[in-house]
VOTITI-473549 format. One line per field, with one value per residue: x, y, z of N, C-alpha, C, O in turn; residue number from 1; residue in three letters. Coordinates in pm, 1 decimal. Example, Ala and Ser with C-alpha at 12.3 -4.5 7.8 and 13.67 -1.06 7.14 Angstrom:
BEGIN
n_c1 1319.0; 1285.0 .
n_c2 -569.0; -225.0 .
n_c3 780.0; 708.0 .
ca_c1 1230.0; 1367.0 .
ca_c2 -450.0; -106.0 .
ca_c3 780.0; 714.0 .
c_c1 1320.0; 1290.0 .
c_c2 -330.0; 3.0 .
c_c3 780.0; 787.0 .
o_c1 1423.6; 1340.9 .
o_c2 -331.9; 113.8 .
o_c3 846.5; 803.9 .
k 1; 2 .
r ALA; SER .
***
This chain:
BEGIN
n_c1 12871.8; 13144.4; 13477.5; 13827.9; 14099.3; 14461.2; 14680.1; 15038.7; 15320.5; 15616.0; 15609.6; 15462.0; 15323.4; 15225.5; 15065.8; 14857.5; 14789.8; 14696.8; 14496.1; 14303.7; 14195.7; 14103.1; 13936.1; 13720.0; 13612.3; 13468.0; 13590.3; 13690.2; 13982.1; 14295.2; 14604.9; 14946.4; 15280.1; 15536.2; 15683.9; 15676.6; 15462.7; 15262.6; 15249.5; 15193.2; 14900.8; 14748.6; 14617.1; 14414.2; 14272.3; 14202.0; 14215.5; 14078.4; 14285.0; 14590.5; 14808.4; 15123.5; 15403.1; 15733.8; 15976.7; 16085.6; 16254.3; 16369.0; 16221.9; 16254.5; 16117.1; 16072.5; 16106.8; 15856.3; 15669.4; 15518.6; 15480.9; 15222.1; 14913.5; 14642.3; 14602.8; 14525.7; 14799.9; 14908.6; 15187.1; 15335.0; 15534.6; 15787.7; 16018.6; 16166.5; 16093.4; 16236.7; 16067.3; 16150.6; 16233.5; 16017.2; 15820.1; 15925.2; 15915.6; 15590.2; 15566.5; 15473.1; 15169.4; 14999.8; 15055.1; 14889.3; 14934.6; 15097.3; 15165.1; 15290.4; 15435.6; 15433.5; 15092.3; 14794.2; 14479.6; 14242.8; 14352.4; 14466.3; 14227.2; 14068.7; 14227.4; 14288.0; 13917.4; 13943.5; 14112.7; 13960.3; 13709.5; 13522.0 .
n_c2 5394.0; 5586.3; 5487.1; 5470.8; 5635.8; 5646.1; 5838.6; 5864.7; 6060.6; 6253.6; 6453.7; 6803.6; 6927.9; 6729.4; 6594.7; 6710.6; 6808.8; 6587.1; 6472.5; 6678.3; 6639.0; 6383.8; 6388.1; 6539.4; 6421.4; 6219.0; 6066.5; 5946.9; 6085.8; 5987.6; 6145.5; 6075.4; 6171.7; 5973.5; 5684.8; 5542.9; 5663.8; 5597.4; 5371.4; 5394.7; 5495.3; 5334.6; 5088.2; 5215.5; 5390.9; 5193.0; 5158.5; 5145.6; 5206.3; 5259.0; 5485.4; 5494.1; 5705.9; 5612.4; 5668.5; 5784.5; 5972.1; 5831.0; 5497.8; 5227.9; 5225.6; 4972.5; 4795.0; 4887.0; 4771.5; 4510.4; 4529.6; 4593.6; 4456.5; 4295.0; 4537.4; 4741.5; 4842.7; 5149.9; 5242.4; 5538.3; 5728.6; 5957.8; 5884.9; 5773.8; 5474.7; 5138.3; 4867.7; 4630.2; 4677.9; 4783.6; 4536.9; 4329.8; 4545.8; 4532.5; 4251.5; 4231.1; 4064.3; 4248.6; 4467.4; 4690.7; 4857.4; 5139.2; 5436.3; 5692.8; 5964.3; 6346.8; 6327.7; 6345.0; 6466.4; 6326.7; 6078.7; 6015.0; 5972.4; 5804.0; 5573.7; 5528.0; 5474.7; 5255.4; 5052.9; 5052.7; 4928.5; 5049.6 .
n_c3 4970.4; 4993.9; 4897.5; 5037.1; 5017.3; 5026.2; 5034.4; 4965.9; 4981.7; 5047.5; 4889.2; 4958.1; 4783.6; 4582.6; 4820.0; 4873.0; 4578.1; 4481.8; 4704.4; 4663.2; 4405.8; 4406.6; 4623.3; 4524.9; 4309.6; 4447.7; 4694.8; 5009.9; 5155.7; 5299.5; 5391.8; 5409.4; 5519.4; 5431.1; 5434.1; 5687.6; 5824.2; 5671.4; 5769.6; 5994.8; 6029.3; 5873.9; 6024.4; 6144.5; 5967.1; 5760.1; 5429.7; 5074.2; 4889.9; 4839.9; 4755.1; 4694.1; 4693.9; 4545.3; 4556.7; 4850.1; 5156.3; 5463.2; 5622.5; 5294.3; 5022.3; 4971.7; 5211.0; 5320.3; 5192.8; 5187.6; 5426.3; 5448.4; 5433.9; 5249.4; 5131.3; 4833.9; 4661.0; 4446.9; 4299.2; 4305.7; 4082.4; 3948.6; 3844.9; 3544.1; 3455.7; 3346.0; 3125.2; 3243.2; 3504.8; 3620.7; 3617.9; 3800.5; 4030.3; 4025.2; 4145.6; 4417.6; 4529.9; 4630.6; 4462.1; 4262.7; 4016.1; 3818.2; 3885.6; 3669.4; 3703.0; 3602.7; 3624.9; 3431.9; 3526.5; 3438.9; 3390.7; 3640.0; 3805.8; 3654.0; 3682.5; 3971.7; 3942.0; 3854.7; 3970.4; 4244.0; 4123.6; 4058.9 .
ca_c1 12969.4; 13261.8; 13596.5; 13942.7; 14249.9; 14572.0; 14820.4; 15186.2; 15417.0; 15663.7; 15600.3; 15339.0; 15170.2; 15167.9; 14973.2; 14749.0; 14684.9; 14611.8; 14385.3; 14194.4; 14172.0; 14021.1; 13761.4; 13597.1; 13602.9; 13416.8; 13680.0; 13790.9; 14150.3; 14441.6; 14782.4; 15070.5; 15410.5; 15619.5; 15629.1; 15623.3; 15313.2; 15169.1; 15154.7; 15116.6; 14789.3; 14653.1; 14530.8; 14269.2; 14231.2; 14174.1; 14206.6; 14062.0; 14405.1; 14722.9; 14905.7; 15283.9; 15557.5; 15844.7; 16107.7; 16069.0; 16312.0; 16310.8; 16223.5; 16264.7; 15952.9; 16103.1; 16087.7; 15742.7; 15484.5; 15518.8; 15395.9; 15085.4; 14862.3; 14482.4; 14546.3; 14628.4; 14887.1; 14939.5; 15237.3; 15353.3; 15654.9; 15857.7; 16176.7; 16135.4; 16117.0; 16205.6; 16006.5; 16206.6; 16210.1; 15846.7; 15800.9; 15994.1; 15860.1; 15466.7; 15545.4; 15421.5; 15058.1; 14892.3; 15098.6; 14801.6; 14946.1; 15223.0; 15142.4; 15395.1; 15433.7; 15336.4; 14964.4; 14640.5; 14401.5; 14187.7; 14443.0; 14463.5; 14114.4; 14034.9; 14318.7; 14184.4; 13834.7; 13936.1; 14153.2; 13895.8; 13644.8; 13432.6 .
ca_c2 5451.0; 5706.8; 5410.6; 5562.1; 5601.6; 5654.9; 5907.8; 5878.8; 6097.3; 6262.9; 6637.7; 6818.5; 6983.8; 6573.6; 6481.0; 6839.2; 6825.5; 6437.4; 6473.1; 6759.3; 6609.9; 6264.1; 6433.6; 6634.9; 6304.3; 6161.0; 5968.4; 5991.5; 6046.0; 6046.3; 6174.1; 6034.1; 6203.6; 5875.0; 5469.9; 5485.5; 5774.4; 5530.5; 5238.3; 5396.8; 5535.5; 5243.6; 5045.8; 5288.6; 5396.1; 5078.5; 5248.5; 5039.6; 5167.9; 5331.0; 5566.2; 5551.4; 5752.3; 5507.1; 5726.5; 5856.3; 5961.1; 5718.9; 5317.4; 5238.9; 5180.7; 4796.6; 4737.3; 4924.8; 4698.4; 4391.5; 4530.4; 4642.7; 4342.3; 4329.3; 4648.5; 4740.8; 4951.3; 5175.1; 5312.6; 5675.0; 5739.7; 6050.2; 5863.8; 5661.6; 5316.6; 5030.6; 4755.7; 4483.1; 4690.2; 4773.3; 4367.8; 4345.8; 4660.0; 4488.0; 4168.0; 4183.7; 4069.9; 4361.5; 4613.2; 4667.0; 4954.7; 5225.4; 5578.0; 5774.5; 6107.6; 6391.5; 6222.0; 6436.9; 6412.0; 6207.9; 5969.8; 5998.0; 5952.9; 5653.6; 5490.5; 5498.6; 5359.3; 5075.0; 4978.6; 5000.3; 4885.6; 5187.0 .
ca_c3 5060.4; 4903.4; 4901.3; 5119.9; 4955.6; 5103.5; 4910.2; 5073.0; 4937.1; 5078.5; 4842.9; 5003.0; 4708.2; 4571.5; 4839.2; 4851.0; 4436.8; 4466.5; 4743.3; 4616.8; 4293.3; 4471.5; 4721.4; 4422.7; 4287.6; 4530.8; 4765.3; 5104.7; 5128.0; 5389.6; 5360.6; 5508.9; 5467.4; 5426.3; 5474.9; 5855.2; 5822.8; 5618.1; 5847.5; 6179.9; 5993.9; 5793.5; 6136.2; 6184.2; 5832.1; 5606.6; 5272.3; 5005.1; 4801.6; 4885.7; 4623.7; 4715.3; 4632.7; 4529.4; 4641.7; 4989.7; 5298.0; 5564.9; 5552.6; 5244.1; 4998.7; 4946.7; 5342.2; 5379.9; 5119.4; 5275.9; 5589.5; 5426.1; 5375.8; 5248.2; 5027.7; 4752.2; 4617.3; 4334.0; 4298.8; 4200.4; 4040.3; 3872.6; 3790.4; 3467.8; 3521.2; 3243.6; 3183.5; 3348.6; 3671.2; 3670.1; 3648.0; 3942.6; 4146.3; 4036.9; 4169.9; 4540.6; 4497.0; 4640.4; 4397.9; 4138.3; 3921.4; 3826.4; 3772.0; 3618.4; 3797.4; 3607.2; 3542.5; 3428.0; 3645.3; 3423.8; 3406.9; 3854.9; 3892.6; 3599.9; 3713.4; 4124.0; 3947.5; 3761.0; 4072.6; 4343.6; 4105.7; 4039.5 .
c_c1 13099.2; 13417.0; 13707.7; 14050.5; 14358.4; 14676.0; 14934.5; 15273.9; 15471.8; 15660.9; 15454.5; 15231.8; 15150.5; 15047.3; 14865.3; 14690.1; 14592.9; 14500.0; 14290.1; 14159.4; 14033.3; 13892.1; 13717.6; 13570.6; 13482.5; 13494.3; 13703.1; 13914.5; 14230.7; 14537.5; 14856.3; 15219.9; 15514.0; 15537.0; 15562.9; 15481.5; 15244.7; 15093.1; 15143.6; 14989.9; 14690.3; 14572.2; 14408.5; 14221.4; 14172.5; 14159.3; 14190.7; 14180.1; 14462.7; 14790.0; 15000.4; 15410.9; 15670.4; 15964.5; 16082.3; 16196.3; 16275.7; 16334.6; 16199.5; 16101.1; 15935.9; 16040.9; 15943.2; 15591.4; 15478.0; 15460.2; 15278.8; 15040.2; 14713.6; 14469.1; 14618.5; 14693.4; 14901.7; 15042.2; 15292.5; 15479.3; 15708.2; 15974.2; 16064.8; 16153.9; 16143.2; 16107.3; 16030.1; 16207.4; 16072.1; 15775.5; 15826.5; 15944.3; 15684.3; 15493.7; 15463.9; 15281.3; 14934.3; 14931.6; 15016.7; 14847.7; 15039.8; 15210.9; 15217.7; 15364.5; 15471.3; 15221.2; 14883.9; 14569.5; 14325.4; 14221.8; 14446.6; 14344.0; 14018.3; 14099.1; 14230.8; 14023.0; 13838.6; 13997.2; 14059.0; 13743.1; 13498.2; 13371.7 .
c_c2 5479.8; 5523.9; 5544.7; 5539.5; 5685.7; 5751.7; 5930.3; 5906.7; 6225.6; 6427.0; 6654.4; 6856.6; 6878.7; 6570.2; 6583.2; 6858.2; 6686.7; 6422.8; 6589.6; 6685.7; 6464.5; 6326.9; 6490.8; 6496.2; 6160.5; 6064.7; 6048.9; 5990.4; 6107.8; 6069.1; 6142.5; 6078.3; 6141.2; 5724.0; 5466.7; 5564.4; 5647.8; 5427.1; 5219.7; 5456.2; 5432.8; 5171.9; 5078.3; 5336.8; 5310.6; 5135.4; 5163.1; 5040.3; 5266.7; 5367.5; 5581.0; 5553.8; 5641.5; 5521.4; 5832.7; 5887.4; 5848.8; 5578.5; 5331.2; 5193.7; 5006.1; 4744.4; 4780.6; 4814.7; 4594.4; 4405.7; 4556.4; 4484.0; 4323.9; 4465.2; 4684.4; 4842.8; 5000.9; 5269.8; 5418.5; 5705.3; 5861.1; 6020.6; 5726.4; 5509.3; 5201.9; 4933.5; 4598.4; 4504.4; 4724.2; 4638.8; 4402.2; 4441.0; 4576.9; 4292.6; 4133.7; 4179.5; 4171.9; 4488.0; 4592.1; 4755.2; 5040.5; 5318.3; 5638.3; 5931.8; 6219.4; 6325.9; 6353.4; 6425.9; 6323.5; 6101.3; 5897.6; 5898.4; 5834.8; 5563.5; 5429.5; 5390.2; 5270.8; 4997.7; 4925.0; 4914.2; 4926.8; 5167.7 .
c_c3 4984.5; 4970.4; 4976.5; 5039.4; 5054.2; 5026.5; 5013.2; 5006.0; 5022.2; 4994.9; 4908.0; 4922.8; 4612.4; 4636.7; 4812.7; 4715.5; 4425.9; 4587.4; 4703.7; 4486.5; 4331.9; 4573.0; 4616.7; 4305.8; 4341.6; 4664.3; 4850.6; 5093.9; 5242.5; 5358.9; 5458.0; 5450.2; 5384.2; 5428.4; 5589.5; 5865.5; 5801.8; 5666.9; 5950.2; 6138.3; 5971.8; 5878.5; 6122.1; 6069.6; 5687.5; 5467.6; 5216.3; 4883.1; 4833.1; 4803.0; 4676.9; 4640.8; 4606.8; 4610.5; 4729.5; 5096.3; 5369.4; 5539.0; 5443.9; 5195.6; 5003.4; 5133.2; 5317.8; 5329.3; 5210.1; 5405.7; 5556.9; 5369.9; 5361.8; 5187.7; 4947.2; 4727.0; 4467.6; 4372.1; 4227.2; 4199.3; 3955.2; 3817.0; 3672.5; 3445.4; 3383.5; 3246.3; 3272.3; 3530.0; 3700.3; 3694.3; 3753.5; 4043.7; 4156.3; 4094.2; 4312.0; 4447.8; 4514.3; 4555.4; 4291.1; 4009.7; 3965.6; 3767.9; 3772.8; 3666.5; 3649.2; 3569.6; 3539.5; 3529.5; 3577.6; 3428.1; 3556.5; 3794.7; 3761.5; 3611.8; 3854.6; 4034.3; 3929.9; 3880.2; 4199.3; 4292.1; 4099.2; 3844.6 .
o_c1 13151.8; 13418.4; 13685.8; 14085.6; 14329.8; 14755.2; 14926.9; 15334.3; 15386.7; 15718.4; 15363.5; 15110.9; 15057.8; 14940.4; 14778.5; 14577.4; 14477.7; 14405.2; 14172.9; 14036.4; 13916.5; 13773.4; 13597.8; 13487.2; 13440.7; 13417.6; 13728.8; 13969.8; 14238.1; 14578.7; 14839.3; 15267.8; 15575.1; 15423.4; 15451.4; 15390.7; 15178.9; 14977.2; 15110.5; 14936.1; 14579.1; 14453.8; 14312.5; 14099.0; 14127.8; 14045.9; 14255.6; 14195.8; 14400.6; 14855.9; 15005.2; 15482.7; 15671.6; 16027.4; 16061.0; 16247.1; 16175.9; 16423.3; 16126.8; 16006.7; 15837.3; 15946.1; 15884.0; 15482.4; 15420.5; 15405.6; 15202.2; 15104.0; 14650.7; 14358.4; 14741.4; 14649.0; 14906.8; 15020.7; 15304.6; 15542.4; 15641.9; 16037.0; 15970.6; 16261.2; 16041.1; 16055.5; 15964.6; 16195.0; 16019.7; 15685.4; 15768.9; 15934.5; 15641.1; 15403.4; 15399.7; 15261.3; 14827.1; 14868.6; 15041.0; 14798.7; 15078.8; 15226.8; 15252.4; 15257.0; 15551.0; 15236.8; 14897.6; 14612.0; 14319.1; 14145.5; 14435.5; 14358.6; 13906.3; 14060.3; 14149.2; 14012.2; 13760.0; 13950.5; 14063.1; 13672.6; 13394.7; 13300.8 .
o_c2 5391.6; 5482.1; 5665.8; 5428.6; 5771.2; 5695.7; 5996.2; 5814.7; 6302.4; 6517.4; 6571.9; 6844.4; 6905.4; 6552.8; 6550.4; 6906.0; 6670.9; 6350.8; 6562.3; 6685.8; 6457.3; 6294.5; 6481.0; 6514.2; 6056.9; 5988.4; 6168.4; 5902.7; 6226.0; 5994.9; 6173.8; 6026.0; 6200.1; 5676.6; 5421.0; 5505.9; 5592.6; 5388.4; 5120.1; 5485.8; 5428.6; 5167.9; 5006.0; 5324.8; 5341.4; 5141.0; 5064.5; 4948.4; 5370.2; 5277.2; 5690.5; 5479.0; 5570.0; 5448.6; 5949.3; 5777.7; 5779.8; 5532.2; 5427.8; 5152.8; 4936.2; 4669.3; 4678.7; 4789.2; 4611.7; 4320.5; 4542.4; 4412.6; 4337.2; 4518.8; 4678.7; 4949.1; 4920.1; 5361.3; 5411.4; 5711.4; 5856.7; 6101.7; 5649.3; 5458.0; 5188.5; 4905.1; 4510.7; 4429.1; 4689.4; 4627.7; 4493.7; 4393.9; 4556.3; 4217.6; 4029.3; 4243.5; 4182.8; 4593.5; 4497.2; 4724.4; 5050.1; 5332.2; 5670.4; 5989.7; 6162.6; 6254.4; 6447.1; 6366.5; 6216.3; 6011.7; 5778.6; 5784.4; 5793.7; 5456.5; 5337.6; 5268.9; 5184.8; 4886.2; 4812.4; 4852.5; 4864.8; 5254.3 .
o_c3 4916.7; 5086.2; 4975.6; 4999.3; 5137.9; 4950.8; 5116.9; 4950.9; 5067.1; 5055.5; 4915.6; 4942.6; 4535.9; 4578.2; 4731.8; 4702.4; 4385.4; 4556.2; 4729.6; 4482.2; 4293.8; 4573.9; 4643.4; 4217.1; 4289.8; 4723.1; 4836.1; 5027.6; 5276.2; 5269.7; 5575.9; 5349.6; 5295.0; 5426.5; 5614.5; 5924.4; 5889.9; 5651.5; 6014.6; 6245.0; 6024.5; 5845.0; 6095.7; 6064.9; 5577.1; 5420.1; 5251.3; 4802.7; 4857.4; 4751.3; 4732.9; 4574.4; 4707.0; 4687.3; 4696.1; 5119.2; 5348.7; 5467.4; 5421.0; 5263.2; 5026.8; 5155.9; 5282.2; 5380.5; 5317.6; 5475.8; 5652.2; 5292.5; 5466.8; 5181.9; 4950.4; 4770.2; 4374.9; 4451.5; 4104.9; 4304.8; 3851.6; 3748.8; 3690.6; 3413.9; 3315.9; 3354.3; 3328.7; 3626.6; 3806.2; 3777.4; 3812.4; 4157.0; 4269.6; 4057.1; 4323.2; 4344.5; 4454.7; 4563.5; 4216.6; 3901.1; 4082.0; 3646.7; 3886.5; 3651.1; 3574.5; 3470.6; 3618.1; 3628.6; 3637.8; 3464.3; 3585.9; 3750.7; 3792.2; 3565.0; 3860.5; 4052.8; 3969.6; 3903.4; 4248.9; 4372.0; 4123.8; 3793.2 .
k 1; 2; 3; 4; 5; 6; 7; 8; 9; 10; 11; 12; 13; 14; 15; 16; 17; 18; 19; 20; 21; 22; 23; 24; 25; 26; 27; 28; 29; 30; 31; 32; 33; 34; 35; 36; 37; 38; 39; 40; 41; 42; 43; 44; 45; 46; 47; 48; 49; 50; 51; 52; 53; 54; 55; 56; 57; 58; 59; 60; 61; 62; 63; 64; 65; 66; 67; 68; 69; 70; 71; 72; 73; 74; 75; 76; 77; 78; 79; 80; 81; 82; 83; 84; 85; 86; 87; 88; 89; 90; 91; 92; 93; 94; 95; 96; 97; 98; 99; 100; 101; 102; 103; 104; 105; 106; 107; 108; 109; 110; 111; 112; 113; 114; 115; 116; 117; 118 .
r UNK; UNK; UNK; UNK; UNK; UNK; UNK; UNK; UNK; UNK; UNK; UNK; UNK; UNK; UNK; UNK; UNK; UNK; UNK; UNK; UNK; UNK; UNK; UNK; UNK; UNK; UNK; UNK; UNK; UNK; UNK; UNK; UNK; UNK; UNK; UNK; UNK; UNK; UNK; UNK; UNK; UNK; UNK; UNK; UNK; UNK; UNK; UNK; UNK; UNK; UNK; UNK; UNK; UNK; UNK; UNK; UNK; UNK; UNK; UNK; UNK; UNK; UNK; UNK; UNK; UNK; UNK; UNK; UNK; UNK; UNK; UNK; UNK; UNK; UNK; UNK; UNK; UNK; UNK; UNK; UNK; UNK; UNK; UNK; UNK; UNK; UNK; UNK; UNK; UNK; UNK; UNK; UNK; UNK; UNK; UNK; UNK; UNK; UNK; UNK; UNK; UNK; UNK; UNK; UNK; UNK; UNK; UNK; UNK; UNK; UNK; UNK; UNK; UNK; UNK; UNK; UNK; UNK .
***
């Protein structure tokens, strides 16, 4: 059975290249605009991993993980991050990984396997 991922970013042709890239991939995938998208969706969605934007409109991304619990997160990023704040951003236990915004696609979509365990 194809795993769900979650892509929540806030550009639309983000979430439109990263989900085309993931269904030809083999993966289901939802898009959620934002945080709150993300977790008036996830209920009914269970995604076995959630790609989110760092920097979004809205609740912030800091308020939003914590509400997610039982999945994991990888998050996607375009601003360059040091390593002392990427510590710090990977500390919740469900944040598994930090992909640097532009990525290849091979990069996307071996990243997604190693996370869900593909």
């Amino acid at each position: 059975m194809a795993k769900t991922i979650m892509i929540v970013d806030d550009e639309e042709d983000i979430r439109t290249t990263v989900k085309t890239i993931l269904e030809k991939a083999g993966y289901n995938v939802i898009a959620a605009v934002n945080g709150d998208d993300c977790l008036s969706k996830i209920a009914e969605a269970k995604p076995d991993l959630i790609l989110l934007d760092i920097m979004m409109p809205g609740t912030p991304v800091k308020d939003i993980v914590p509400k997610i619990k039982g999945t994991k997160i990888a998050y996607l990023s375009v601003v360059r991050v040091g390593e002392a704040e990427k510590e710090d951003l990977l500390k919740s236990k469900n944040i598994v990984d930090f992909i640097q915004k532009p990525f290849g696609i091979n990069k996307l979509v071996e990243s997604v396997k190693k996370i869900v365990g593909e």
